[in-house]
C-alpha positions as CSV (number, residue, x, y, z in Angstrom):
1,X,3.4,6.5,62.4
2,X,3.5,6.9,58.7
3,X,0.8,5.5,57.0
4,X,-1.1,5.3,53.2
5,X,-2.0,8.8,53.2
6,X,-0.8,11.8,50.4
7,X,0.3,14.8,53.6
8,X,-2.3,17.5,53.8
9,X,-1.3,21.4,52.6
10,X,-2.9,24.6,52.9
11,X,-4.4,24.0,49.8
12,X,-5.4,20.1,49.7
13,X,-7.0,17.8,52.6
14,X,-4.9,14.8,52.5
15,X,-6.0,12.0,50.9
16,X,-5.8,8.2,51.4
17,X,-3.6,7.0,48.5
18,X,-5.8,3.0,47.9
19,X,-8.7,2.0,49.7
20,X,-8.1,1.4,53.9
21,X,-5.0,3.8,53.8
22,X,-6.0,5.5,56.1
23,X,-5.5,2.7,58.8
24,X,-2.5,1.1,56.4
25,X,0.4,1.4,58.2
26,X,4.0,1.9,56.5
27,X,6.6,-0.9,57.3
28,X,9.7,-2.3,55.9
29,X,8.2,-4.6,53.5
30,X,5.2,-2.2,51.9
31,X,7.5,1.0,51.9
32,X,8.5,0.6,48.1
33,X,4.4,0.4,47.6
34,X,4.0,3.4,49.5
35,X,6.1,5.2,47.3
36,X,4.5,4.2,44.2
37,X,1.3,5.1,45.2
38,X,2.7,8.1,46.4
39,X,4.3,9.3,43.5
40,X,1.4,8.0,41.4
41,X,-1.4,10.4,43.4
42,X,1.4,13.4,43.1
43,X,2.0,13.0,39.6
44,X,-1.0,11.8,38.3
45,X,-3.9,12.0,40.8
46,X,-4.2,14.6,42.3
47,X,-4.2,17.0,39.4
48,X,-6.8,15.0,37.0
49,X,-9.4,17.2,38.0
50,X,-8.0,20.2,36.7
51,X,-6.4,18.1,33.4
52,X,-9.8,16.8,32.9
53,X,-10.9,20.4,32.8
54,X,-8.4,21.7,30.4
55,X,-8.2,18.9,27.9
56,X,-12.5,19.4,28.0
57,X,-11.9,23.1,26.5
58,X,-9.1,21.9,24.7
59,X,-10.8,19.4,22.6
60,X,-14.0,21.8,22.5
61,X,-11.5,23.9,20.2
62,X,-9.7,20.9,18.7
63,X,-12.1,17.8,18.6
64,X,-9.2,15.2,19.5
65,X,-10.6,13.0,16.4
66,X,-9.9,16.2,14.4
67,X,-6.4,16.5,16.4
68,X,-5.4,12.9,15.7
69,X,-6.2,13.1,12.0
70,X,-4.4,16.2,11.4
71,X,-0.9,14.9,10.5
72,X,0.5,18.0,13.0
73,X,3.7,16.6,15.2
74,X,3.9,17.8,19.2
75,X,6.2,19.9,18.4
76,X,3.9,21.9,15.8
77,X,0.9,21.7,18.7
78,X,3.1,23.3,21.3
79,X,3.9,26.1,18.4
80,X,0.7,26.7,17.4
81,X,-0.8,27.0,21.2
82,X,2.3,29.1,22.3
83,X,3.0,31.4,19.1
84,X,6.3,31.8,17.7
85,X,8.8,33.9,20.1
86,X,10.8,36.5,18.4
87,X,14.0,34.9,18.0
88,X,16.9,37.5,17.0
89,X,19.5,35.7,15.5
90,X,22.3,37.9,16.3
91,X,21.6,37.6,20.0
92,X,21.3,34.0,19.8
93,X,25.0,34.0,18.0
94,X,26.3,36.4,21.0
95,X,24.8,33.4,23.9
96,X,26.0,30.7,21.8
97,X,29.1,28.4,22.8
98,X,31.1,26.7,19.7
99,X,33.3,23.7,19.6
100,X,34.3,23.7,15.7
101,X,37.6,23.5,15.2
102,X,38.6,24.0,11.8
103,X,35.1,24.2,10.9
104,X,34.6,28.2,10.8
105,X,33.1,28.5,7.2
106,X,30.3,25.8,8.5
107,X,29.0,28.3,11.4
108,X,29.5,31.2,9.4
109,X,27.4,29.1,7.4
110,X,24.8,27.9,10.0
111,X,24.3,31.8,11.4
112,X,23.6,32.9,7.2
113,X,20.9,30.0,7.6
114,X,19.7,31.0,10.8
115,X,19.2,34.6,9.2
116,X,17.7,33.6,6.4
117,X,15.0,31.5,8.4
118,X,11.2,32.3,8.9
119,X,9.9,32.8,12.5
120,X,8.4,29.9,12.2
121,X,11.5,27.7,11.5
122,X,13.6,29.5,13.9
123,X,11.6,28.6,16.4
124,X,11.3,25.5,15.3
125,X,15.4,24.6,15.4
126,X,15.4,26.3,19.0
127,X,12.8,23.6,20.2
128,X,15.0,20.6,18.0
129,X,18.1,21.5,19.7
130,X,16.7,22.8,23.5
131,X,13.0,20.9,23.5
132,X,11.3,24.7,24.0
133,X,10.4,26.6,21.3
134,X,10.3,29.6,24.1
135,X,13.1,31.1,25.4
136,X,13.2,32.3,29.4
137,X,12.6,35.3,30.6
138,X,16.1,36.6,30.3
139,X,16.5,35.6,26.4
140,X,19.7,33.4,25.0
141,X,22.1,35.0,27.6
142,X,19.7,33.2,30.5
143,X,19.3,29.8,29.1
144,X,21.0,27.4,30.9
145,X,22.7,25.4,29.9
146,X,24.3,27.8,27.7
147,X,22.9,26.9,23.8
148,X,26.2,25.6,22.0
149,X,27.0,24.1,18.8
150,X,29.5,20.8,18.4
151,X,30.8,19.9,14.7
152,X,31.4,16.3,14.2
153,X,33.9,15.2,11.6
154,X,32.7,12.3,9.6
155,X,29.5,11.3,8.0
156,X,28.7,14.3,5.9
157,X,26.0,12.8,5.0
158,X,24.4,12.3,8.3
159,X,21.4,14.8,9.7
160,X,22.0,17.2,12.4
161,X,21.4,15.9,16.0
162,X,20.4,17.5,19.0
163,X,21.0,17.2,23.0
164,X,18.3,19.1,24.5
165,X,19.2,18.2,27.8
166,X,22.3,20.3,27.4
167,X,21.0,22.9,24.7
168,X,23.2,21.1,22.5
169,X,23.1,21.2,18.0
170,X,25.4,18.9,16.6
171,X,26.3,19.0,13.1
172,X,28.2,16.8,11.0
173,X,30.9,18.4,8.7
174,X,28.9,20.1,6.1
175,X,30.9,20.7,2.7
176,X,28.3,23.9,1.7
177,X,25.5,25.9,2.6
178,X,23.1,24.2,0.7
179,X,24.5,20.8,2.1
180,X,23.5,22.4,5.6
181,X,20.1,23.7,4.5
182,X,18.4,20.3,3.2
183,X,20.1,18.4,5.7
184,X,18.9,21.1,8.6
185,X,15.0,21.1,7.1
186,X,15.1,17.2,6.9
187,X,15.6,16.9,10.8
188,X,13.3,19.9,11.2
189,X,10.5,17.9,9.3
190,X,11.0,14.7,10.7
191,X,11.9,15.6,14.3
192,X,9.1,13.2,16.1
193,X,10.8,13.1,19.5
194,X,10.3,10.5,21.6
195,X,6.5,9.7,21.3
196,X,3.6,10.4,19.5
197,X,-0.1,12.0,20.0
């Protein structure tokens, strides 16, 4: 029988997932509980030990009062602990997909941009547009999905947008370079994501 217990590895006794789970039997009617708890202890749980650990160093570096008051976004954090990755544009355009029809002088413009960039900024429109500011192992040509670029007619005047789920830039119709470039560094600064520190 199945009952209120986290299944035992090599590594990790199993546990009883609330108090008496041990003797808690699964049925019909508690099974939806079960999996809440279960997903709970596997997700949450059973790793606080070792996330109590690491935020304890962590905020023996970065006091968290310190971290909170220091206007820096996640994204900024996630640069700062894992560096910036070198990021060659030209092999970026060679792993890059591009749906821009009629819009040729626009990526001709973006790619001039993405030359012109810092490190630093680079990195940060690879983690606005794929969520990582790291590439994998294999560089572009391994990312998957592929990284592509969409142009949107319409709004001009709109900011760029991202998919990261698919690796995905989308940019409105620029009419110039330096159209692209304040519109590009707005959404850089104020790219919040979906929560906050």
């Amino acid at each position: 029988p199945l009952m209120f217990m986290s299944a035992a590895t090599d590594h990790r006794p199993s546990k009883e997932l609330c108090p008496g789970g041990a003797t808690m039997r699964v049925t019909e009617e508690n099974k939806h509980e079960y999996l809440q708890l279960l997903v709970k202890h596997y997700l949450c749980d059973d790793m606080q030990d070792q996330i109590r650990v690491i935020l304890t160093g962590f905020w023996d570096i970065f006091p968290l009062d310190i971290l909170k008051n220091s206007g820096l976004t996640h994204r900024e954090l996630a640069l700062l602990i894992s560096g910036f990755p070198d990021l060659d544009p030209s092999d970026w355009r060679a792993n890059t997909d591009v749906n821009s029809e009629g819009h040729a002088q626009l990526i001709g413009w973006f790619w001039q941009m993405v030359e012109q960039m810092p490190e630093e900024d680079r990195a940060k429109l690879l983690h606005f547009a794929t969520g990582s500011s790291r590439l994998p192992v294999g560089g572009f040509e391994a990312m998957s999905p592929k990284f592509n670029i969409v142009v949107e007619d319409g709004e001009a005047d709109h900011l760029p947008q991202a998919h990261t789920c698919a690796n995905q830039l989308v940019l409105p119709a620029y009419e110039s370079l330096a159209m692209l470039k304040t519109k590009m560094k707005i959404a850089l600064a104020n790219d919040e994501g979906f929560g906050d520190l």
